[in-house]
N, C-alpha and C positions, 0 to 999 in steps of 0.2 A: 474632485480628484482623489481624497484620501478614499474614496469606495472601489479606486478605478485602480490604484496603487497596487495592494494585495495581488490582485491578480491579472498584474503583469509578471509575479511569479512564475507562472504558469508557462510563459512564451518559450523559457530554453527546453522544458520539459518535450513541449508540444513538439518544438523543432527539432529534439535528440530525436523523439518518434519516428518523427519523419524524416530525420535523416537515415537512420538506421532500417526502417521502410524500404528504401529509396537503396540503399545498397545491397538489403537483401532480397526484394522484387523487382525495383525500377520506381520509374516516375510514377505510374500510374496508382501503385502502392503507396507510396511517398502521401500525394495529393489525400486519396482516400481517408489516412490516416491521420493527415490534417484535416481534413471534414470532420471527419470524426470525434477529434480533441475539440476541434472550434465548439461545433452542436453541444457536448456535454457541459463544455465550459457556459454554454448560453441558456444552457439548461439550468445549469446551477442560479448562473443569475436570477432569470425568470422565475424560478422554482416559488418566490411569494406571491405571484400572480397567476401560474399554472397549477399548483398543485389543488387549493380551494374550490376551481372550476371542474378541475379531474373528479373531486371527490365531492360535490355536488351532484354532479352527475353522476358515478357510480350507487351514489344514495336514490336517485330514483328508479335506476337502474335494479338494483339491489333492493330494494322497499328499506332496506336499515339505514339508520340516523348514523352518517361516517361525518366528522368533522374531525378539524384538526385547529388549535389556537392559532392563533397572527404571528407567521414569522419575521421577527423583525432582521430587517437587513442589514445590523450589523451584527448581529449573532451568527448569521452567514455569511458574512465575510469573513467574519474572527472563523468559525469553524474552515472557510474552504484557505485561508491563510495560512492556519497552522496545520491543516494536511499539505499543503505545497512544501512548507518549511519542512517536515516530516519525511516527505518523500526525498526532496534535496537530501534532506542528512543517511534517508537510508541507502542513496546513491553514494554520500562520500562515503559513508564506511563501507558500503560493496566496494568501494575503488581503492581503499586504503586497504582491507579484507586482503581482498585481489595483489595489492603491491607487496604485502608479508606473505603472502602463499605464497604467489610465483616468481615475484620480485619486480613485474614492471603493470604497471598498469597506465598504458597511452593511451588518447583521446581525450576529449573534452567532459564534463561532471554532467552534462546533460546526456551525453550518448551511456554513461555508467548508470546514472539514474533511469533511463528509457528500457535498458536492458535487465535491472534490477525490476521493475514495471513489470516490464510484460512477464516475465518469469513468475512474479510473485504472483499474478491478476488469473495468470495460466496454470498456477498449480492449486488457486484457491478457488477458480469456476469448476474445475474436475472437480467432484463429488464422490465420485467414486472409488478415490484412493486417498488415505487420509493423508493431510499437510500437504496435498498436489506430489507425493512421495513419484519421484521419477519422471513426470510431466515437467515441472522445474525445473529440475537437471537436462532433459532432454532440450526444453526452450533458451537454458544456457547454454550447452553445447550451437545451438542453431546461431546465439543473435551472437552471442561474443566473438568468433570468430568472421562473421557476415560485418559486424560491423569495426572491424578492425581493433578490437579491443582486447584481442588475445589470439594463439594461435589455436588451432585443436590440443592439444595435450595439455596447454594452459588453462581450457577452458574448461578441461574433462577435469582436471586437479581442480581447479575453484569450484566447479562445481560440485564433485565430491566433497571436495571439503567445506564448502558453502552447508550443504545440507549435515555432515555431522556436524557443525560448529552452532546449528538452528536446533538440531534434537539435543545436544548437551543445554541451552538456554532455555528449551522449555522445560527438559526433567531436572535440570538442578536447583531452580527454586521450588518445584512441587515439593522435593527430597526435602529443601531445607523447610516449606513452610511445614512438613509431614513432622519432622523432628522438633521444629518448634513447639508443636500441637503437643507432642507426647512426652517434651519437656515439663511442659506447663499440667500436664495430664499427675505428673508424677508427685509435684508439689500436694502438701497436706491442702482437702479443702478448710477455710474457716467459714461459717457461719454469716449470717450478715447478722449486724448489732441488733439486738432488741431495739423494738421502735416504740416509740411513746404511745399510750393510748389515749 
């Protein structure tokens, strides 16, 4: 049971998906999108009995020597644990985000989490605009208002403000670790002590 534990994490996530699916397609969406979570999540688990066979094969496949060590299955539990827990947190503070922007943020922490999801998943598979710049904003604009989690103009304001509030976080520690560097640049160097011979 403590293997099974962790990822029952998983279930509200899966369910925000497909709820949010499901109001912005229908059912048919809905289901799909639960197949989809279920499969990856059983992927994950399998992942120490699949992956070895994958890459065995690729090896004869390939004529090169692909191996990969024994993954032990709590190290992947702990890993897919602390990404659920990770994702939940980045849903509550997109929902808390969202309540100091625009002042209200309804629904439930799985449908904010599901919507933080697919924005982030959708602006980081584009490739071809850096930080998913506008693809993001665009799959917010789609799912927050789809799944009742804001109106349009709520959704257009978070969203703007979502994405400058993520470019001030990336360039303000580069800033500071940049000024730290050229702090420590400025100081006298010493020497290291004479070492015994």
């Amino acid at each position: 049971m403590r293997t099974i534990w962790p990822l029952l994490w998983l279930l509200p996530t899966i369910a925000g998906t497909a709820a949010i699916a499901w109001r912005i397609a229908g059912r048919e969406a809905a289901l799909i999108a639960l197949l989809l979570a279920v499969v990856g999540l059983l992927g994950l688990v399998l992942l120490p009995w699949i992956l070895p066979k994958v890459l065995h094969t690729a090896s004869r496949v390939s004529g090169r020597k692909l191996e990969v060590g024994a993954l032990p299955m709590r190290a992947i539990v702990l890993a897919l644990a602390g990404n659920v827990i990770a994702w939940l947190m980045y849903g509550l503070a997109f929902r808390w985000f969202a309540l100091g922007v625009v002042g209200a943020a309804p629904g439930r922490l799985s449908d904010w989490v599901a919507a933080w999801a697919i924005s982030y998943v959708m602006g980081y598979i584009f490739l071809i605009l850096p930080a998913g710049v506008g693809v993001r904003e665009a799959a917010l604009l789609t799912v927050l208002p789809a799944a009742g989690l804001a109106g349009a103009a709520s959704a257009a304001v978070i969203s703007v403000a979502s994405r400058l509030w993520l470019t001030i976080l990336e360039i303000v520690p580069g800033l500071v670790f940049l000024a730290s560097g050229a702090l420590r640049r400025r100081e006298p160097l010493v020497g290291p002590p004479d070492l015994p011979r």
